[in-house]
N, C-alpha and C positions, 0 to 999 in steps of 0.2 A: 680531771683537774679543773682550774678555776680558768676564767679566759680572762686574756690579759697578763696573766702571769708566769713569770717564766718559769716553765719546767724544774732545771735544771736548783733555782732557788727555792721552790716550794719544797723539792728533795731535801735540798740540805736544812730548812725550815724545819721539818718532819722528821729529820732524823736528831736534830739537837733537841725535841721534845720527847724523843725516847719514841718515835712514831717509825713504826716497820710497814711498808704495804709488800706486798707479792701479787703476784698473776696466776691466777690458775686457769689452766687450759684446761675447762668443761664441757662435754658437749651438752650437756641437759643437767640440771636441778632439778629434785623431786624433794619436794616437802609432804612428809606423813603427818596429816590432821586426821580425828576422828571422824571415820565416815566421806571424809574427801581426798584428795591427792591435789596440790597443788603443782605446776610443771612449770621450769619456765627453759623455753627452749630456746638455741642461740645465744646462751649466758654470755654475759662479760662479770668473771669475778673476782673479786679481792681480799685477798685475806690481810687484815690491818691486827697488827698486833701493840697495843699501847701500853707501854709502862707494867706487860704480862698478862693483861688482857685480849682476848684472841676474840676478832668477831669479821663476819664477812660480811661484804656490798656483794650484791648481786641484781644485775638488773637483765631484761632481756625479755620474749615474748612469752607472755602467761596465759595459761591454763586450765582449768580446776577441772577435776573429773572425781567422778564417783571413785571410792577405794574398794578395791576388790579383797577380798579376804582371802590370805593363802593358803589356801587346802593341801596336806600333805598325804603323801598317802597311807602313813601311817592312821589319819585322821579317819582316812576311807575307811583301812580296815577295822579301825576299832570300831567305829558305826556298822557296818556292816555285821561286823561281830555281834554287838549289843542288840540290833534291833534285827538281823536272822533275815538280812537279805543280799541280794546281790551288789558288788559293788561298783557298778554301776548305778542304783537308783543310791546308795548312801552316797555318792560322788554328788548326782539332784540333790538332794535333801540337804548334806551340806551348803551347797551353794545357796540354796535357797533360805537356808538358815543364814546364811552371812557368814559359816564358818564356826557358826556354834553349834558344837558336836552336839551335849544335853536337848537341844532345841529339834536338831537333826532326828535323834534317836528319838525323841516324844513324839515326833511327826510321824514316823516312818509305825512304829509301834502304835498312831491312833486309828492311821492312816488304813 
């Protein structure tokens, strides 16, 4: 809220403009960006809904980390399958492809 101002009127302020806020208990925010992960941990968040528009405040301690690609193991085996090896090293190859399998199996078959 604003300082100086009283709670209780900024509410009622906010609600005769069609303005909803809520509280949501988070313990973490993860934002998927290409290639990144943003985190922000110990969030404070809000969901503010205006006139049927939904969008959230979120503030708290941020993060950025590399995005990990998620390998199924389905992915395994069908690499495994394709390129005629253990699935264990199509498990490396994956990962080392980023999780692209075509990349994975070119690798494994040049390799």
């Amino acid at each position: 809220m604003m300082p100086g101002v009283d709670p209780r009127a900024m509410k009622a302020a906010m609600k005769k403009m069609g303005i909803k806020q809520e509280e949501i208990n988070a313990s973490e925010v993860i934002i998927k960006a290409e290639g990144k992960e943003i985190v922000i941990s110990s969030p404070n968040v809000v969901k503010v809904n205006m006139m049927g528009q939904t969008s959230f405040q979120i503030s708290g301690d941020l993060e950025e980390r590399e995005a990990k690609a998620e390998i199924t193991e389905e992915d395994v085996k069908t690499v495994s399958e394709q390129a005629g090896v253990s699935e264990e090293d199509a498990r490396k190859a994956l990962e080392d492809a980023g999780g692209d399998l075509a990349a994975a199996i070119l690798s494994l078959k040049e390799g």
